[in-house]
C-alpha positions as CSV (number, residue, x, y, z in Angstrom):
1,X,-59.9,-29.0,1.4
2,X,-62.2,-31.8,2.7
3,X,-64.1,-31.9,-0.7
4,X,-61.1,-32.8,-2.2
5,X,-60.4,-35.3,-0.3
6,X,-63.7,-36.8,-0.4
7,X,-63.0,-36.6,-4.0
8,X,-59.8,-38.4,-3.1
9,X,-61.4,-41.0,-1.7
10,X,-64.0,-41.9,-3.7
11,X,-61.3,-41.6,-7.3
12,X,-58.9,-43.8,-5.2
13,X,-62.1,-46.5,-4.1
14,X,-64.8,-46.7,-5.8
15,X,-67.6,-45.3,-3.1
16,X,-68.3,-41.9,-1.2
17,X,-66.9,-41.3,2.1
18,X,-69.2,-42.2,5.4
19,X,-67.2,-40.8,7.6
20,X,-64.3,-38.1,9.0
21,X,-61.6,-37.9,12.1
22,X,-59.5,-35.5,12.6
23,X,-56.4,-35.5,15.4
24,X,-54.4,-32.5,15.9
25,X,-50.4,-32.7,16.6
26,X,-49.0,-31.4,19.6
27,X,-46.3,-28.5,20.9
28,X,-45.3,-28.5,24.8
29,X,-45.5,-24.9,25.6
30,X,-43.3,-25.9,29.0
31,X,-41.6,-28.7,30.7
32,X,-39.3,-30.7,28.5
33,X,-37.1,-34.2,28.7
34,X,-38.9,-34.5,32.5
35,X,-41.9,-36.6,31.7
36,X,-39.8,-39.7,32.6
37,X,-38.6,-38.0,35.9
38,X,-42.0,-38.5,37.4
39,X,-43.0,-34.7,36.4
40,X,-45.5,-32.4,35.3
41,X,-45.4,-31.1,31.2
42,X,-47.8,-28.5,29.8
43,X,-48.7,-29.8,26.0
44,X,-51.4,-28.4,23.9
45,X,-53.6,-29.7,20.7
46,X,-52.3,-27.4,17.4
47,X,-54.6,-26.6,14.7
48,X,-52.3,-29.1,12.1
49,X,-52.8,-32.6,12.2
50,X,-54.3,-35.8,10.5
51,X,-57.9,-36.1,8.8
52,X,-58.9,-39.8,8.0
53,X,-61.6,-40.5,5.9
54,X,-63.1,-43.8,6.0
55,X,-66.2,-46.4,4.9
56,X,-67.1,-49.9,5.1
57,X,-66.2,-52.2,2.7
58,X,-68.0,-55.7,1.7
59,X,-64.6,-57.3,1.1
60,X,-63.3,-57.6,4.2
61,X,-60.3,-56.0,4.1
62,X,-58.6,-53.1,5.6
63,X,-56.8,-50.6,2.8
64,X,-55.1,-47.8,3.7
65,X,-53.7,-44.9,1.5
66,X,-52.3,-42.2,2.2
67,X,-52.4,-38.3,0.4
68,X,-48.7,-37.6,1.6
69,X,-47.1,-41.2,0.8
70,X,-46.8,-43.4,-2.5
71,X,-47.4,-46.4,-0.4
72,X,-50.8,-48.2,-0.2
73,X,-51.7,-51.1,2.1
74,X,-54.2,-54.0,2.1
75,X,-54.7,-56.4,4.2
76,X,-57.5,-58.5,5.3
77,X,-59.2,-58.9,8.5
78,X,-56.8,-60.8,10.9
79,X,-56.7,-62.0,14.6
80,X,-53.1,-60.0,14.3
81,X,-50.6,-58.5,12.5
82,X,-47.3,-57.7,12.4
83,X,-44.7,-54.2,11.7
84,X,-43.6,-54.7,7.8
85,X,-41.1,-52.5,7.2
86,X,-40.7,-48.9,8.0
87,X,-43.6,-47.7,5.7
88,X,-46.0,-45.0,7.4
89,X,-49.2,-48.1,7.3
90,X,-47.8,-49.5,9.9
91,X,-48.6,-47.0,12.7
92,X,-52.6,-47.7,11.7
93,X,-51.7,-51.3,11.1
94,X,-50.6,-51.4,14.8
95,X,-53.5,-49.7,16.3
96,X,-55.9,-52.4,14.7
97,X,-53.2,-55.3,16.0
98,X,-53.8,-53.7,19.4
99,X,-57.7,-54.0,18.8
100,X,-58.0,-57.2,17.6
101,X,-55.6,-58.6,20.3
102,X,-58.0,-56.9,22.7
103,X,-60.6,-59.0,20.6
104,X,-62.5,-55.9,19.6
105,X,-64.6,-57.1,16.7
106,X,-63.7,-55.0,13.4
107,X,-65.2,-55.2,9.8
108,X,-62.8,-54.2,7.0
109,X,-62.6,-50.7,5.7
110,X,-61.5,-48.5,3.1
111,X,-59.2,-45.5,4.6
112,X,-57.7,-42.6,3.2
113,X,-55.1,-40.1,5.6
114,X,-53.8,-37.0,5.2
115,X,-51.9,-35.0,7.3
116,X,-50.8,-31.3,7.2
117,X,-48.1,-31.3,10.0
118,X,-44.7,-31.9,9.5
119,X,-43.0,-35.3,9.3
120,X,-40.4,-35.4,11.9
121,X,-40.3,-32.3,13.1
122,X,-41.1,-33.4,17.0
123,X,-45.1,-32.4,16.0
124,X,-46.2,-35.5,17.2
125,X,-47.4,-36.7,13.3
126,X,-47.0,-40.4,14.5
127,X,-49.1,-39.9,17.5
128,X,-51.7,-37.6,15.6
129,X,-51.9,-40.7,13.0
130,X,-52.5,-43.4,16.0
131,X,-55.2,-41.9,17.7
132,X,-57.4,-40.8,14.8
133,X,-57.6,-44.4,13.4
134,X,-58.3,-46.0,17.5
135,X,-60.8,-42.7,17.8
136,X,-62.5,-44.2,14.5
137,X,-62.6,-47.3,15.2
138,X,-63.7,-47.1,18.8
139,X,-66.7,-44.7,17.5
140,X,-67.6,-46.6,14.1
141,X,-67.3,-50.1,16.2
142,X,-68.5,-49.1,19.5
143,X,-65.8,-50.8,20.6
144,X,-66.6,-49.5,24.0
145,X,-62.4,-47.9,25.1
146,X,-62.7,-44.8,26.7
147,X,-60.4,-41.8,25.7
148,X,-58.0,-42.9,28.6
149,X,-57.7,-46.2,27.0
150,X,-57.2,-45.1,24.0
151,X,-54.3,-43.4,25.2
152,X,-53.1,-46.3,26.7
153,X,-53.4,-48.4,23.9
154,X,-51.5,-45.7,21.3
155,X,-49.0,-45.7,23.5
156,X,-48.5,-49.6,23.3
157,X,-48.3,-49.0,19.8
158,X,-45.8,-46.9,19.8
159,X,-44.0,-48.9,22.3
160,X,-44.4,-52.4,21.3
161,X,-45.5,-52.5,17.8
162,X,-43.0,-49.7,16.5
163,X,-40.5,-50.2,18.5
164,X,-40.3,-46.3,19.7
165,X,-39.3,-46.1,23.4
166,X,-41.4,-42.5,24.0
167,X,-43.3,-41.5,27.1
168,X,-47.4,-41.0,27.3
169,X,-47.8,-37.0,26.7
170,X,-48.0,-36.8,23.3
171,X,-50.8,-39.4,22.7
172,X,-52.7,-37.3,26.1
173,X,-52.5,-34.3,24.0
174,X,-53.8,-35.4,21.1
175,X,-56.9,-37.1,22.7
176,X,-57.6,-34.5,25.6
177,X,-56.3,-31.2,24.3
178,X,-58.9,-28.2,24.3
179,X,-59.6,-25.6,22.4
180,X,-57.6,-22.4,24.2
181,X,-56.1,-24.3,27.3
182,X,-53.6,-26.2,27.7
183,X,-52.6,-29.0,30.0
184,X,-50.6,-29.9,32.8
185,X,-50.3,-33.2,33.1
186,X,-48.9,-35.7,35.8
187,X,-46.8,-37.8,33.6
188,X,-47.1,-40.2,36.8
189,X,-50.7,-40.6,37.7
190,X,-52.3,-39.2,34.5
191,X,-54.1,-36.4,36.5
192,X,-54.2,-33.2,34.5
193,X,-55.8,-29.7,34.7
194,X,-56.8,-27.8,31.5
195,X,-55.2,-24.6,32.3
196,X,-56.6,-21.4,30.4
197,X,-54.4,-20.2,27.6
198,X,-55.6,-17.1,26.1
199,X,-52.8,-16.1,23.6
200,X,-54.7,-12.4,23.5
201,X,-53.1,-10.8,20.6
202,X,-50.4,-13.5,20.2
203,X,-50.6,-16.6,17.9
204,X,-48.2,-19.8,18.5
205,X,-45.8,-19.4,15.9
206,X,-44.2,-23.0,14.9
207,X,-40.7,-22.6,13.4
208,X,-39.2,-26.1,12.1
209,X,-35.7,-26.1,12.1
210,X,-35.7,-28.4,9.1
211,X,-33.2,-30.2,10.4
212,X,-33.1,-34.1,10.3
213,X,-33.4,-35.0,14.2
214,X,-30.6,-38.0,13.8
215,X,-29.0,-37.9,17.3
216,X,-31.8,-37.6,19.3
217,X,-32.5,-41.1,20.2
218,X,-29.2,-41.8,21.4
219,X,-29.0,-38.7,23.4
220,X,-32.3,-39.4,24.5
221,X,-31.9,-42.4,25.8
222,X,-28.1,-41.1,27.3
223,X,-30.1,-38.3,29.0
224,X,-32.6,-40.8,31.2
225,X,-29.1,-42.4,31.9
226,X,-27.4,-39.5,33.5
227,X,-31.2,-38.8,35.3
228,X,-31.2,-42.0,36.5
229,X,-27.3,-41.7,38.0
230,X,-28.7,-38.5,39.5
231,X,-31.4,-39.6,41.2
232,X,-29.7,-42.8,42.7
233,X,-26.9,-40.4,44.3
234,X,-30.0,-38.5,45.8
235,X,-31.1,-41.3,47.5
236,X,-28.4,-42.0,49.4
237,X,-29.9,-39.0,51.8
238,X,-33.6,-38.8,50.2
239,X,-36.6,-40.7,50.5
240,X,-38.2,-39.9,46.7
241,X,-38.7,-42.0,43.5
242,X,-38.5,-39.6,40.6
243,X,-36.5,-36.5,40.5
244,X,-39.3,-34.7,40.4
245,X,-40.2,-35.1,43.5
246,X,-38.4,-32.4,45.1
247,X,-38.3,-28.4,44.4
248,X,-35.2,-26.3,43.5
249,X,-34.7,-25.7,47.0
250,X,-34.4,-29.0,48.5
251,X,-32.0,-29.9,45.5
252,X,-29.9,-26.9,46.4
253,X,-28.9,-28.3,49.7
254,X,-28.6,-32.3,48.8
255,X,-27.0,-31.7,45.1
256,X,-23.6,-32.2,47.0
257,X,-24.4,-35.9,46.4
258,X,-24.0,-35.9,42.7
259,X,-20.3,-35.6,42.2
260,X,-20.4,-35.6,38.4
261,X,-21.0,-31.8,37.2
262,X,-22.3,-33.2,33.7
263,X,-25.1,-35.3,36.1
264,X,-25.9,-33.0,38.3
265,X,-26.5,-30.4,35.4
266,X,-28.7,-32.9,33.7
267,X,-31.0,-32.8,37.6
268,X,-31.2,-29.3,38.2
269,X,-32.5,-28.9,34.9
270,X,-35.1,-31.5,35.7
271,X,-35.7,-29.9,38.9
272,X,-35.9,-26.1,38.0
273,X,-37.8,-26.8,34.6
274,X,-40.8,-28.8,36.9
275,X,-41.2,-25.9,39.2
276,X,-41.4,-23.4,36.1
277,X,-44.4,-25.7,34.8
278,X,-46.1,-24.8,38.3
279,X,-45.1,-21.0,37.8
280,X,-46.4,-21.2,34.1
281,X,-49.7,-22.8,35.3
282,X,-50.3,-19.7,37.6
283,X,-49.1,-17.3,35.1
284,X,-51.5,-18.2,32.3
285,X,-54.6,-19.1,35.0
286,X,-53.9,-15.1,35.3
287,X,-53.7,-13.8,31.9
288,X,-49.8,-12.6,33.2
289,X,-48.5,-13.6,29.3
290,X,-45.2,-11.8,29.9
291,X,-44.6,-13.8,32.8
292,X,-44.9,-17.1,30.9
293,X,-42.5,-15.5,28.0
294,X,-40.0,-15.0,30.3
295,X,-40.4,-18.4,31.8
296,X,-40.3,-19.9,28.0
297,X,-36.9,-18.4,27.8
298,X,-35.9,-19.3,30.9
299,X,-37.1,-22.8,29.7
300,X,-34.9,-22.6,26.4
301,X,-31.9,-21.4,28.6
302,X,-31.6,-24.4,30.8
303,X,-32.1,-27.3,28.3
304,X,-29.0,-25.4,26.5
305,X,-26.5,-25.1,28.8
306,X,-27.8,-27.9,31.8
307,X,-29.3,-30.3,29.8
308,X,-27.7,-29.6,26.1
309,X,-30.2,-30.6,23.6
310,X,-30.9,-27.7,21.8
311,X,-28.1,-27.3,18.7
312,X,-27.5,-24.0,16.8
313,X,-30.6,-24.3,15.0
314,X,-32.9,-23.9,17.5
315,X,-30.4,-21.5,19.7
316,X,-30.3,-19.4,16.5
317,X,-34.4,-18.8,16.6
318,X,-34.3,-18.4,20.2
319,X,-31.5,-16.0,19.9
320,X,-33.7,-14.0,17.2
321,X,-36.5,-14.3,19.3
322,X,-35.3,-12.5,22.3
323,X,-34.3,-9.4,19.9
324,X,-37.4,-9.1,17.9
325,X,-39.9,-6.5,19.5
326,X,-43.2,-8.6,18.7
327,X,-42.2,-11.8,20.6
328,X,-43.3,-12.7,24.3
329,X,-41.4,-16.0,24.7
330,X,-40.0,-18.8,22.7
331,X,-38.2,-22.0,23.4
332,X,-37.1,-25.2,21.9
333,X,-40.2,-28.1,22.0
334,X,-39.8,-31.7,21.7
335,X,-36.3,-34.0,22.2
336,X,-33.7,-31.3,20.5
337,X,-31.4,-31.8,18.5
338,X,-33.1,-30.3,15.8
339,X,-37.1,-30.4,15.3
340,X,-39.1,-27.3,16.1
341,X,-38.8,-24.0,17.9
342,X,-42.3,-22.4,19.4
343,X,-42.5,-18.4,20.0
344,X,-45.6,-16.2,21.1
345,X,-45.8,-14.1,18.5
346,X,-47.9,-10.6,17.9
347,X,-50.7,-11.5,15.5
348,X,-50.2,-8.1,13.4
349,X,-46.3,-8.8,13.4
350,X,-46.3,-12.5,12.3
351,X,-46.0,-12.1,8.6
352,X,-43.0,-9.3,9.4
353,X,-41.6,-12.1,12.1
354,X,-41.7,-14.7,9.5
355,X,-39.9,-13.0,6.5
356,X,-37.2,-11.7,9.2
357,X,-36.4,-14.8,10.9
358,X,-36.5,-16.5,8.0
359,X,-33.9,-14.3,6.4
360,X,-31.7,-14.4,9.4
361,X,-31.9,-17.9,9.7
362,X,-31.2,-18.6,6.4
363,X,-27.9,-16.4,6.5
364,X,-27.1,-18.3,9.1
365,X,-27.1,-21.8,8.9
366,X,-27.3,-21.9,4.9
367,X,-30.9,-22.7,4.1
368,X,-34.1,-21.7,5.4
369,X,-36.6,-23.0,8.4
370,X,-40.3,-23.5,7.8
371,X,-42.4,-20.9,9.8
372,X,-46.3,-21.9,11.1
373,X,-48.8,-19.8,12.9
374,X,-51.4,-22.1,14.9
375,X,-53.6,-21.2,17.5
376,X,-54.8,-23.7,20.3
377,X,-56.8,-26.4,18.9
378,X,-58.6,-29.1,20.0
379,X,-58.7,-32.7,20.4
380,X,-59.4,-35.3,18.5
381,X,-62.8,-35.2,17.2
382,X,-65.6,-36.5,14.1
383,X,-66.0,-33.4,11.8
């Protein structure tokens, strides 16, 4: 695969490569919609992602092309730029912006992307795409950002330059994530521990929904509403500044405060789903993969009836899931409303697991999902 692209590249400019990045996408294995409650998600690198191939040009220009999209881009070497439209350049275009704003000092080159994860399907394609260009350019220019800052600085993009309001994890994962562990990250300080993950005889099956995630940015952004509501009404007795700063327990005996049911559903969710991340941490740490399973459904449970985000797509894999014999645990990952689905998934039964749930899907809800099988990957990285 990266012979052809080199062969890509050097059709589509005129000269032979230099050099290679590659950034993996991302799946949250546990702790969903609470990274802007002030708590912890567990994320890990996948083994899909986005390869950029690059070299210096004498022009002075930056050109981008892509292998999945028509679209090419050139531009020369600015003091800063600007979004132009909705075209997939502008994700790279804003992490340069970001660099020469910084007044990083950057030379033009040629760059070619390609990505094997799936657009839109809550993989974290846009993030993948942002750090692997700041990774290159840091490293070709010795632009002197560490791998926190980088993180930082994608997420500004992402922010400010698309226009995407979307918390820090998925840029962490694709920067820090490790090969077999996975992470649990303070969405608040940043502080993380790479927890062991050894899958065993189970791979991370991926299931895409393939449906279009339209109504997850207004539920999204309706869903750190009703948190917000929730944890006002808390502090009318408690001295904390995130939800997440209390257990189960101690919600238990103050949830009398929220007098909306829909609101206080939306907290206890919160809640509950931050002390599973805890349990999940210790489960893994001891190799106890049937104890995470059952906490990945437990997961899945909640954000459908407390938090209701899931949809019958993703309750329909679930569902499967919890009746097919080589599955430890699977749950909704990402917003909702649509994107993917994650099970652990016996190695020998995968290609039996994909033809079924594919089939029952597909009987379903009237056309078919796209089923992956990834292990743990790692972060991004020069090949």
């Amino acid at each position: 695969m990266l012979n052809n692209l080199k062969q890509t590249f050097s059709d589509q400019f005129g000269q032979e490569c230099q050099r290679t990045f590659f950034a993996p996408g991302r799946v949250n294995l546990i702790g969903e919609h609470i990274d802007y409650n002030g708590g912890l998600v567990m994320p890990c690198a996948v083994t899909y992602g986005t390869y950029l191939l690059t070299a210096p040009n004498k022009e002075g220009v930056f050109r981008f092309s892509s292998v999945n999209f028509p679209e090419k881009y050139e531009t020369p070497v600015l003091n800063e730029y600007s979004k132009t439209g909705k075209e997939w350049y502008n994700y790279p275009l804003g992490v340069i912006h970001n660099f020469v704003s910084d007044k990083k000092e950057v030379q033009g080159l040629d760059l070619l992307f390609y990505g094997d994860l799936p657009i839109g399907a809550g993989l974290s394609s846009s993030a993948s795409v942002e750090v692997v260009i700041a990774y290159a350019l840091n490293t070709i220019f010795q632009t002197g950002y560490s791998k926190l800052d980088l993180v930082k600085l994608t997420k500004r993009v992402e922010n400010e330059f698309i226009g995407v309001n979307s918390g820090i994890m998925d840029q962490f994962a694709v920067t820090f994530g490790e090969k077999d562990k996975a992470l649990k990250l303070d969405c608040e300080s940043l502080e993380y521990q790479a927890v062991e993950c050894d899958l065993a005889d189970n791979l991370l099956a991926i299931i895409n929904t393939n449906k279009p995630r339209k109504l997850a940015e207004s539920k999204y952004n309706e869903r750190v509403s009703e948190c917000a509501q929730a944890l006002k009404a808390l502090q009318a007795e408690l001295s904390i500044d995130n939800l997440c700063d209390i257990n189960a327990g101690t919600f238990e005996s103050h949830k009398h405060l929220i007098t909306d049911p829909t609101v206080q559903n939306r907290a206890q969710h919160v809640i509950e789903e931050n002390d599973r991340v805890q349990l999940a941490a210790v489960a893994l740490a001891a190799h106890k993969l049937d104890e995470f399973g059952k906490l990945m459904f437990a997961s899945h449970d909640s954000l459908q009836t407390l938090y209701e985000v899931s949809g019958v797509e993703l309750d329909t894999i679930v569902a499967f899931c919890k009746t097919y014999p080589g599955v430890t645990g699977a749950r909704m990952t990402g917003a909702g409303f649509g994107g993917c689905a994650i099970a652990l998934v016996k190695k020998d039964r995968f290609e039996d697991f994909k033809e079924r749930i594919t089939d029952h899907y597909s009987a379903n809800i009237g056309y078919a999902p796209a089923v992956y099988s990834s292990e743990i990957g790692t972060g991004v990285v020069e090949l």
